[in-house]
VOKE-175805 format. One line per 4 residues: number of its first residue (from 0); their letters; for each residue z, x, y negated of N, C-alpha, C, O. Coordinates in pm, 1 decimal. Example, Ala and Ser with C-alpha at 12.3 -4.5 7.8 and 13.67 -1.06 7.14 Angstrom:
% residues 2
0 = as = 780.0,1319.0,569.0,780.0,1230.0,450.0,780.0,1320.0,330.0,846.5,1423.6,331.9; 708.0,1285.0,225.0,714.0,1367.0,106.0,787.0,1290.0,-3.0,803.9,1340.9,-113.8 .
//
This chain:
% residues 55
0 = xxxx = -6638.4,2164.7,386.0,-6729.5,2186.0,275.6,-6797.3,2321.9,295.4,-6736.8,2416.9,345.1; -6941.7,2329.2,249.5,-6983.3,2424.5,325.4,-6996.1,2543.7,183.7,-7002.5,2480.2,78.4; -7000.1,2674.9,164.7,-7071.9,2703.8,111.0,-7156.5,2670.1,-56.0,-7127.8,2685.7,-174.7; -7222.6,2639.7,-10.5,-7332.9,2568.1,-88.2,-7297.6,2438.5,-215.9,-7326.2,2428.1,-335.1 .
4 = xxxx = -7228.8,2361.1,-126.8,-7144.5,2263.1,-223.7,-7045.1,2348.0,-298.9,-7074.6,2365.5,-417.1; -6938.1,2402.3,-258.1,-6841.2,2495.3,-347.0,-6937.8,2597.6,-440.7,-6868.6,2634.1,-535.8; -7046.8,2645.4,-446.6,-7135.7,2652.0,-564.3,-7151.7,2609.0,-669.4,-7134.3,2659.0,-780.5; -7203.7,2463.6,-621.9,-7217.4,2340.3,-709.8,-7116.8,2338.5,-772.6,-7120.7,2372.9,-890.7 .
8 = xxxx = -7015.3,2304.3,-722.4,-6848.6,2272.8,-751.1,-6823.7,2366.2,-864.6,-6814.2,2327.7,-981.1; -6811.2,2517.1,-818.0,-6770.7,2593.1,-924.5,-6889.1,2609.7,-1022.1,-6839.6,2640.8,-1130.5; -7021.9,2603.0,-1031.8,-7105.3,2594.4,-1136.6,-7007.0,2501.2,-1249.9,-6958.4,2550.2,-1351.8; -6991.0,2361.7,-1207.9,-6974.4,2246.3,-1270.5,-6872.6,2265.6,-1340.3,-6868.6,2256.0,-1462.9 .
12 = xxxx = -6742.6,2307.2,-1235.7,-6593.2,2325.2,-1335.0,-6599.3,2426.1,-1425.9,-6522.4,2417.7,-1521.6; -6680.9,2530.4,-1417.8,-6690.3,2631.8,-1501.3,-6792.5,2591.4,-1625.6,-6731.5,2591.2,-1732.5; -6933.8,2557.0,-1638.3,-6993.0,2537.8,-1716.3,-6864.3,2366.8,-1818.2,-6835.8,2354.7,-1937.3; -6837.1,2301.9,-1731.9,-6696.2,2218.1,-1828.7,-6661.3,2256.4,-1895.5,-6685.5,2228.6,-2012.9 .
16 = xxxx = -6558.0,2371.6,-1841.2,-6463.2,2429.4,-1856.4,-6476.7,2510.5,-2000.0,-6395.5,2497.7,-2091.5; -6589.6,2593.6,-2004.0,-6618.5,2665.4,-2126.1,-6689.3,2575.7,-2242.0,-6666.4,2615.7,-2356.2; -6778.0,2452.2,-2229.3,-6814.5,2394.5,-2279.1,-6669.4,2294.9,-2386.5,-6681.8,2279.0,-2507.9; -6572.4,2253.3,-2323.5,-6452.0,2207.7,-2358.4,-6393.6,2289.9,-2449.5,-6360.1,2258.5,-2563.7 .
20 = xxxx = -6381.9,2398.8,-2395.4,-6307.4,2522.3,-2458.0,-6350.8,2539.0,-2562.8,-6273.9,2540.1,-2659.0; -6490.6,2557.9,-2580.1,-6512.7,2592.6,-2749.9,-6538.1,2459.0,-2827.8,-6560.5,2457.5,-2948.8; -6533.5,2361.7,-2759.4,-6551.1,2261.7,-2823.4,-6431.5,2215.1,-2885.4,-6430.5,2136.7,-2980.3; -6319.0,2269.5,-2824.5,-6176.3,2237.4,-2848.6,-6100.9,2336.1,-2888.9,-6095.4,2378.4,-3004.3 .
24 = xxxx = -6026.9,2384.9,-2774.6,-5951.4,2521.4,-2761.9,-5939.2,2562.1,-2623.8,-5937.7,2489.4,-2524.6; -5929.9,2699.4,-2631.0,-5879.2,2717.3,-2437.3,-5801.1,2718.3,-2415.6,-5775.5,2771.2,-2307.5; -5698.1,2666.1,-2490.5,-5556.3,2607.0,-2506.7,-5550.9,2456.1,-2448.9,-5468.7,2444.0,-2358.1; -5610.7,2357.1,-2477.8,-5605.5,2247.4,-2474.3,-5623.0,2232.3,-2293.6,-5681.4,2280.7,-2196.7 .
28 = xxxx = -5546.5,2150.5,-2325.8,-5447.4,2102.5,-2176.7,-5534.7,2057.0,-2125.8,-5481.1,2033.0,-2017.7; -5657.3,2014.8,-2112.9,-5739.7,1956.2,-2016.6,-5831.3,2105.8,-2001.2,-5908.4,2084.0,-1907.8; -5848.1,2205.3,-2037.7,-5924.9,2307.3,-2016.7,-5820.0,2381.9,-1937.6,-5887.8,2465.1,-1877.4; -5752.4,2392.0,-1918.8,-5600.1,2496.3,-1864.7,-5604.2,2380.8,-1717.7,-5559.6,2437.8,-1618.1 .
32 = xxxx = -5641.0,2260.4,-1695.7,-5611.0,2182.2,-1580.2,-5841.8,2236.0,-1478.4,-5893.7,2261.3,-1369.7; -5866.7,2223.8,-1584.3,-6011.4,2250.6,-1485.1,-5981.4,2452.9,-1506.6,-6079.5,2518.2,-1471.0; -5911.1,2501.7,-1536.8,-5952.7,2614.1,-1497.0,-5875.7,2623.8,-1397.5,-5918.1,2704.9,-1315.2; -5708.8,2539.2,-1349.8,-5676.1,2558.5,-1230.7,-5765.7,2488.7,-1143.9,-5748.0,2539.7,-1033.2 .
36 = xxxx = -5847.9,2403.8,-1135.4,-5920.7,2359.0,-1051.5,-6020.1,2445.4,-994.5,-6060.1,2449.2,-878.1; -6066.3,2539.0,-1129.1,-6151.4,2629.6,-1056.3,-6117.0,2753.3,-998.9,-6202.3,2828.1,-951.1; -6001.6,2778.0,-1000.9,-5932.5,2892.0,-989.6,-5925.9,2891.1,-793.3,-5944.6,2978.6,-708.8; -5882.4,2714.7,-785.8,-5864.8,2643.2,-621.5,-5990.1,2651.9,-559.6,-5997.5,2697.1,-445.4 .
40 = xxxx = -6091.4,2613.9,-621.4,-6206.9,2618.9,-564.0,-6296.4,2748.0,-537.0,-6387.2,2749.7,-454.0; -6261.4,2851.7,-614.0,-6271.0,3008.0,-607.1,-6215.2,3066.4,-459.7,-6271.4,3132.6,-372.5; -6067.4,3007.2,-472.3,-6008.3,3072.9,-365.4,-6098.5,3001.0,-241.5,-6150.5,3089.2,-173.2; -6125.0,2891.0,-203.1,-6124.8,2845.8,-81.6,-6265.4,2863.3,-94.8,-6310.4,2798.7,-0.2 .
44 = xxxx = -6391.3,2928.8,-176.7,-6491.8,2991.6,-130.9,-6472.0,3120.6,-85.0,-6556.7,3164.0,-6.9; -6341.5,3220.3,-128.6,-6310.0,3319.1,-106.6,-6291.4,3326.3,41.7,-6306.3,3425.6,112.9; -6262.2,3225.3,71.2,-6130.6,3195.6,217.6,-6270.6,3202.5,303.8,-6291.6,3284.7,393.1; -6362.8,3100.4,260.1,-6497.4,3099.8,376.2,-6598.8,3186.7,354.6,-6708.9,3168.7,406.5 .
48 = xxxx = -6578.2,3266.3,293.7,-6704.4,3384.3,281.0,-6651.8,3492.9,358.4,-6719.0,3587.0,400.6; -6527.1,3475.5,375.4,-6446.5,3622.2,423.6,-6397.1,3535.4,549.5,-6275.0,3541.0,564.1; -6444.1,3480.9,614.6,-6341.9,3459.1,706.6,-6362.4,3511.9,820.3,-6458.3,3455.4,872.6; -6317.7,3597.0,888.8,-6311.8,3639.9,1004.6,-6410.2,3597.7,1096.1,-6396.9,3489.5,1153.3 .
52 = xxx = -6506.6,3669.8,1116.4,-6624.6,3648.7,1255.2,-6712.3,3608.7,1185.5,-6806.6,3590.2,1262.4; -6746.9,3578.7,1070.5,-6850.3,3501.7,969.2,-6943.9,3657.5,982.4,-7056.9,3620.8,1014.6; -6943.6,3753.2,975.3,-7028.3,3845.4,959.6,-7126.6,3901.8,1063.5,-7203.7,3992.6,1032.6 .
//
């Protein structure tokens, strides 16, 4: 996955994510499951932006 898609990706789980949240709580168990999702998808843009020789 390049880049570009993990953008998309985290745009999406995040704009959810807060949209849920106040719609609900940021308590509620389906907002606590997409913020670990975005939390995964954070890291593994982290992983390819930094990765060694990329610069």
């Amino acid at each position: 996955m390049d880049t570009e898609d993990l953008l998309v990706k985290i745009e999406s789980h995040r704009s959810k994510m807060v949209k849920l949240g106040l719609s609900s709580s940021f308590l509620d168990e389906r907002v606590v499951k997409l913020s670990y999702e975005l939390d995964k998808l954070l890291n593994k843009y982290q992983a390819v932006v930094c990765r060694p020789g990329k610069r």
